[in-house]
One Martini backbone bead per residue (centre of mass of N, CA, C, O) as a GRO file, in nm:
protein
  239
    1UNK     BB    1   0.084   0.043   0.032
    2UNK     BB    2  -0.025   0.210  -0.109
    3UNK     BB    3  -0.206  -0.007   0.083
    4UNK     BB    4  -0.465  -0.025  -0.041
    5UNK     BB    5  -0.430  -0.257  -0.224
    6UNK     BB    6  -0.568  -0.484   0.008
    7UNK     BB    7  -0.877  -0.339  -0.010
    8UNK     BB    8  -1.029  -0.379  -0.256
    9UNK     BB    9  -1.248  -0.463  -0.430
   10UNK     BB   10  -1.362  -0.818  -0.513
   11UNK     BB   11  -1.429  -1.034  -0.720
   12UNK     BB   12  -1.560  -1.386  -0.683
   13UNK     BB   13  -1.414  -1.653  -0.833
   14UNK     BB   14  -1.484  -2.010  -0.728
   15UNK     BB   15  -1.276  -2.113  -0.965
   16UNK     BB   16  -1.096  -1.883  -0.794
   17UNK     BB   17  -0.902  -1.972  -0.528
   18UNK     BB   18  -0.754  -1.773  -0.272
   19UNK     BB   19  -0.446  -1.731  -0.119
   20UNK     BB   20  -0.265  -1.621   0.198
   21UNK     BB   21   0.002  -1.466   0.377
   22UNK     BB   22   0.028  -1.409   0.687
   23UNK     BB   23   0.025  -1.209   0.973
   24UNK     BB   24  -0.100  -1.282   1.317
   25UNK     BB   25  -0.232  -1.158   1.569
   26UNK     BB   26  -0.235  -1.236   1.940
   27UNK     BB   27  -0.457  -1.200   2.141
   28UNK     BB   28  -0.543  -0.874   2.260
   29UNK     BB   29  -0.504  -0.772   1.975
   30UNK     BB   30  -0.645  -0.932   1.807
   31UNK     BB   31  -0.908  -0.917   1.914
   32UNK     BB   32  -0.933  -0.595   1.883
   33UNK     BB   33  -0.904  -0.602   1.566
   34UNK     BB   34  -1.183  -0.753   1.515
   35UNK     BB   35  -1.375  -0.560   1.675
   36UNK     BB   36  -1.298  -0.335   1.483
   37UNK     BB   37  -1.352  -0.501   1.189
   38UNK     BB   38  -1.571  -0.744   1.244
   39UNK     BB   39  -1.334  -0.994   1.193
   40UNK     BB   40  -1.271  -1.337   1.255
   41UNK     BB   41  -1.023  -1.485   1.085
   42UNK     BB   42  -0.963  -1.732   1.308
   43UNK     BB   43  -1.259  -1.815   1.297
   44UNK     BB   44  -1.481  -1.720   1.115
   45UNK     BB   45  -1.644  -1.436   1.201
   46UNK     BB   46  -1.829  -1.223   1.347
   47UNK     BB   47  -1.797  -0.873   1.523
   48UNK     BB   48  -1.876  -0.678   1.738
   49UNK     BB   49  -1.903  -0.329   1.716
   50UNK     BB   50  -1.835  -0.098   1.866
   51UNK     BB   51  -1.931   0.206   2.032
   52UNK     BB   52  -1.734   0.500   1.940
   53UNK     BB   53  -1.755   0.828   2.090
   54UNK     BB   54  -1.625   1.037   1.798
   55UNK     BB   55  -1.677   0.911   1.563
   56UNK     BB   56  -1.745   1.044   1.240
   57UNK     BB   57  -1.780   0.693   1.151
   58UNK     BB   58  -1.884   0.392   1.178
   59UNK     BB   59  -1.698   0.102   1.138
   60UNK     BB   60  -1.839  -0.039   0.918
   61UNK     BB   61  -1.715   0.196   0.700
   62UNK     BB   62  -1.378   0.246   0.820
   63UNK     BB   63  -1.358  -0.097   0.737
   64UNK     BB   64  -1.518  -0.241   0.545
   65UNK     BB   65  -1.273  -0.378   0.333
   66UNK     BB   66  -1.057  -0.475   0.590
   67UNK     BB   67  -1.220  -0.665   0.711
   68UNK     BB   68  -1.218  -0.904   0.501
   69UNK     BB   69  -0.911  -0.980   0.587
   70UNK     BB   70  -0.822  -0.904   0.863
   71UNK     BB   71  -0.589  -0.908   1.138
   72UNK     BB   72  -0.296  -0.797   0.939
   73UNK     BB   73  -0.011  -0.900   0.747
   74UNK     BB   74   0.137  -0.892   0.498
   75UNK     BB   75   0.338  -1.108   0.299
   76UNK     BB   76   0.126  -1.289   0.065
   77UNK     BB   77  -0.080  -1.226  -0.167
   78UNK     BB   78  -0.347  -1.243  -0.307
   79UNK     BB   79  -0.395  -1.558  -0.485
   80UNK     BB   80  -0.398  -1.789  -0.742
   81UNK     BB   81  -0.344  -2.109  -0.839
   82UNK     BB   82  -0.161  -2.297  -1.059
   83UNK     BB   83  -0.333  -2.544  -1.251
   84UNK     BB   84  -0.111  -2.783  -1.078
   85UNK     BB   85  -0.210  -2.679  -0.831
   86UNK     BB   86  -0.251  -2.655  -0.453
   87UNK     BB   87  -0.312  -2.654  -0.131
   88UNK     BB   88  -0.119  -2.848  -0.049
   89UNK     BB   89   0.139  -2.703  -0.196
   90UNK     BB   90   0.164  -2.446  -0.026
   91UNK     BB   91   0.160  -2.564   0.227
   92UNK     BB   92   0.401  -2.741   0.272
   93UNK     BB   93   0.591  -2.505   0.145
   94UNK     BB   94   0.535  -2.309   0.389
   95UNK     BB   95   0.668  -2.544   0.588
   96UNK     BB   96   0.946  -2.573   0.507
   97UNK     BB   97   1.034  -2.210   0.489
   98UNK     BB   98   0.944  -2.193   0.826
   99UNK     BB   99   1.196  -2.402   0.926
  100UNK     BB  100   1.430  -2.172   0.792
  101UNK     BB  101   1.299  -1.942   0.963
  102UNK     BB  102   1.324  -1.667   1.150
  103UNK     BB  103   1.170  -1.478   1.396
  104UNK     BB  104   1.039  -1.185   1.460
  105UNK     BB  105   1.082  -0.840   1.551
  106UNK     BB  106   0.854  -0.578   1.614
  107UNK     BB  107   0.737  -0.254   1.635
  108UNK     BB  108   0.515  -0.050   1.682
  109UNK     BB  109   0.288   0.194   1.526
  110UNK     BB  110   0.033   0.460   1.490
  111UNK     BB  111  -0.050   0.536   1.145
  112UNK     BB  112  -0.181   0.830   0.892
  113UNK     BB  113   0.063   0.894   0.630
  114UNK     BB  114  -0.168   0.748   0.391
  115UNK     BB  115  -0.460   0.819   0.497
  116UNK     BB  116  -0.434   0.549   0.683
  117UNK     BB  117  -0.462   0.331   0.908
  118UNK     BB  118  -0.171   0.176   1.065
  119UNK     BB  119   0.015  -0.055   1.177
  120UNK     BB  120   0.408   0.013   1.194
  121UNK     BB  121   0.663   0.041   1.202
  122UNK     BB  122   0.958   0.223   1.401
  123UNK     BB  123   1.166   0.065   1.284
  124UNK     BB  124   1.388  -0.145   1.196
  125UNK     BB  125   1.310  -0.413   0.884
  126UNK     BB  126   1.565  -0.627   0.779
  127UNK     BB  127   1.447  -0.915   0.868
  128UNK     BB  128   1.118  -0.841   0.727
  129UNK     BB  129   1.249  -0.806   0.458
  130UNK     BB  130   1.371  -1.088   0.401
  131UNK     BB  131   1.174  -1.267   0.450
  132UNK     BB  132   0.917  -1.138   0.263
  133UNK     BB  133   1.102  -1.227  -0.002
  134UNK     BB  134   1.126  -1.530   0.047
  135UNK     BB  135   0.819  -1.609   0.033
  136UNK     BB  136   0.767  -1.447  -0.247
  137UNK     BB  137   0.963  -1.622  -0.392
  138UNK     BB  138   0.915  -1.916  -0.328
  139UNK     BB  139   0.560  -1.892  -0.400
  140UNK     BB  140   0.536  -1.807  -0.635
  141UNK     BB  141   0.517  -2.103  -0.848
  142UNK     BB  142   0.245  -2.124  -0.804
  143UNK     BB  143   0.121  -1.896  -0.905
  144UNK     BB  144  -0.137  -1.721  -1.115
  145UNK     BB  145  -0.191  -1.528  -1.323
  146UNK     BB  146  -0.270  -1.260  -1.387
  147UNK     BB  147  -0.535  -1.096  -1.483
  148UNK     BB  148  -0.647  -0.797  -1.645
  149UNK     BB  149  -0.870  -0.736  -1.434
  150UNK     BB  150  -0.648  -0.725  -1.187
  151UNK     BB  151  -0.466  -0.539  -1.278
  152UNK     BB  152  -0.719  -0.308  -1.305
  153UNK     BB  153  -0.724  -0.310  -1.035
  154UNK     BB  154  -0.420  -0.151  -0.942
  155UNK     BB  155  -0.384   0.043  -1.066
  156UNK     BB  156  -0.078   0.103  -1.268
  157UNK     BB  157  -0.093   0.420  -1.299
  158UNK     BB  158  -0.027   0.492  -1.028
  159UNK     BB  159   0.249   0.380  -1.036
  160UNK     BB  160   0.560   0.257  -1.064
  161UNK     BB  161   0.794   0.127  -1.238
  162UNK     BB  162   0.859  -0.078  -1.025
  163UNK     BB  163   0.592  -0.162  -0.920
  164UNK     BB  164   0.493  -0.275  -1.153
  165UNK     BB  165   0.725  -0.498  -1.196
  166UNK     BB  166   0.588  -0.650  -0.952
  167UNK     BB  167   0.328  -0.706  -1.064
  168UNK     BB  168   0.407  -0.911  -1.322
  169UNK     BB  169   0.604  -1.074  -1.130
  170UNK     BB  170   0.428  -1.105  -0.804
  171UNK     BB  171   0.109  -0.932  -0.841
  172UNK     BB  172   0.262  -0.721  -0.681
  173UNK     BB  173   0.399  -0.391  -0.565
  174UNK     BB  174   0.495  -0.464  -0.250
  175UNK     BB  175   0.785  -0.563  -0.281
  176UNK     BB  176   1.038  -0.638  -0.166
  177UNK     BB  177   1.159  -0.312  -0.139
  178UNK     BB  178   0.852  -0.189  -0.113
  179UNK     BB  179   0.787  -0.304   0.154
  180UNK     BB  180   0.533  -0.243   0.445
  181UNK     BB  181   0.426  -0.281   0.688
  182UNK     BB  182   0.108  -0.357   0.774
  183UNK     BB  183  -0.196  -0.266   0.984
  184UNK     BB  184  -0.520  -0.248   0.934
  185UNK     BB  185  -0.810  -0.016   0.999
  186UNK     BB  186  -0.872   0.177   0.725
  187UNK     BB  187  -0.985   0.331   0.513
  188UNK     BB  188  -0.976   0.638   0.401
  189UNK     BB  189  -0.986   0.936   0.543
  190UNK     BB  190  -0.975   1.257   0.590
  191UNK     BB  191  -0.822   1.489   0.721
  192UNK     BB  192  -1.039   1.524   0.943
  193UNK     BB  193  -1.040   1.233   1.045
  194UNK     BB  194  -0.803   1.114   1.132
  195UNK     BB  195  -0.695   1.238   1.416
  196UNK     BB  196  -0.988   1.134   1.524
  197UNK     BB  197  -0.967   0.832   1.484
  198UNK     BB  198  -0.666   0.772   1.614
  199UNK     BB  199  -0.728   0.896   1.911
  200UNK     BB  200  -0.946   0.615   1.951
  201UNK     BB  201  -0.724   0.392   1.843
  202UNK     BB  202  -0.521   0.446   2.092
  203UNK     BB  203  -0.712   0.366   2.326
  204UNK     BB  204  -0.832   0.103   2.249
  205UNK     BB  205  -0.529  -0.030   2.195
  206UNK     BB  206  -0.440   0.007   2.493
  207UNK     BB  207  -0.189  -0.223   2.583
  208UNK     BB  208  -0.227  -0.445   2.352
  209UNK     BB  209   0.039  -0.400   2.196
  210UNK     BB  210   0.293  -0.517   2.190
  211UNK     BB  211   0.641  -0.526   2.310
  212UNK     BB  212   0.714  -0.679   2.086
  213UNK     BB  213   0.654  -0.823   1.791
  214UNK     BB  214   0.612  -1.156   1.744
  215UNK     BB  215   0.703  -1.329   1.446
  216UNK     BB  216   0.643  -1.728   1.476
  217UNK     BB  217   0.448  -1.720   1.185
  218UNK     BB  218   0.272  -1.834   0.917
  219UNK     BB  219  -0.054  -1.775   0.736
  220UNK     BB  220  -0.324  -1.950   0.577
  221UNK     BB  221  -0.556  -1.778   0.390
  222UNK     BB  222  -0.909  -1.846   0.257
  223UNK     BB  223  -1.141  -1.721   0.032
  224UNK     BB  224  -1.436  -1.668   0.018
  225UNK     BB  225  -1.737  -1.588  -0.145
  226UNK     BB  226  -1.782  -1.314  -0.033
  227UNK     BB  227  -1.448  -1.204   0.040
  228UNK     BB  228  -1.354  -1.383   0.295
  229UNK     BB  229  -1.127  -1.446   0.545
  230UNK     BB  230  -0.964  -1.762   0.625
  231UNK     BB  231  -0.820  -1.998   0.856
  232UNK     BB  232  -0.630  -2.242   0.784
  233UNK     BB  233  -0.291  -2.212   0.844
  234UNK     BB  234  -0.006  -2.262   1.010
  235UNK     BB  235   0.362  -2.174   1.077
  236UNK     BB  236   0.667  -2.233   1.210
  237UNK     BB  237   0.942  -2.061   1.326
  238UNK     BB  238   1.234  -2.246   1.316
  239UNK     BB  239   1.544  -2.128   1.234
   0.00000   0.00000   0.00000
């Protein structure tokens, strides 16, 4: 994102069905996130939102499309599966390549400095760029060409040059160098409401974000009929 490209509207094709692979807060941070976004991705269920006084617009709204992705950071955006693989296939591979990686710690801060608000590192991200490179590369060859209708849809003319070329090698255009760890919880902003928004964001959120995250899995979700996202498996990072 402009990590917004992970919220977009998405036809979901039945017979083309995506799967991510994300980073997922676990606890009461996670509890939060699901509250917050109206979707625990991790049961599969949704989420009575709060209602919290002094929001511009109700969470339903603020959240609307981050919502059906569940409370999460991508590390490989949703995919279809090529041709000749399955499910088994991600699976495997990507229980094989967390064997090899070593979990990351990464601090968290709450900003809203691309007009929408998301959880992104404070420091240094040299381990989980390293990751995050590592599992796009390797999970890749599984990988579907995007169609290109998905293509316009990441509206290619925003992009730069390196972007775009992002875009055709690895489906996505925020990998490789790219990459910035972001975790959502609003749609776009508008000025004024940023300021207020955040202000209720970091209250909600207080106590609860780890310090630092530690990042020790990496989960495959898969996308339902509706565009919603569900925990499939988990994967342990032993390296």
């Amino acid at each position: 994102m402009n990590a917004t490209a992970d919220c977009q509207t998405t036809t979901v094709d039945p017979h083309r069905p995506r799967y991510a692979v994300y980073a997922m807060p676990a606890g009461a941070f996670a509890d939060a996130g699901a509250a917050w976004l109206g979707w625990d991705a991790r049961a599969g269920r949704q989420v009575a939102q709060p209602h919290l006084p002094g929001l511009p617009r109700p969470l339903s709204q603020l959240a609307l499309r981050a919502g059906r992705y569940g409370f999460h950071a991508t590390i490989k955006a949703p995919m279809a599966l090529a041709g000749d693989c399955g499910y088994d296939d991600l699976r495997d591979q990507l229980r094989d390549l967390c064997g090899k990686l070593r979990p990351v710690e990464v601090t968290l801060e709450l900003r809203d400095d691309l007009n929408f608000l998301a959880f992104r590192p404070a420091g240094g991200t040299g381990d989980l760029q390293d990751l995050a490179a590592t599992v796009v590369r390797d999970l890749d060859p599984l990988r579907a060409e995007l169609t290109e209708r998905e293509i316009t849809r990441r509206n290619p003319g925003a992009l730069t040059p390196r972007q775009q070329e992002l875009l055709v090698q690895f489906g996505y255009p925020y990998a490789l160098e790219e990459f910035n760890l972001h975790v959502t919880l609003t749609e776009q902003l508008a000025d004024d409401e940023r300021r207020v928004v955040r202000g209720i964001a970091e209250d909600f959120f207080a106590a609860k974000v780890p310090a630092p995250w530690r990042i020790d899995e990496l989960c495959i979700l898969a996308e339902d009929a509706q565009g919603r996202f569900h925990l499939r498996d988990c994967c342990p990072l032993e390296g």
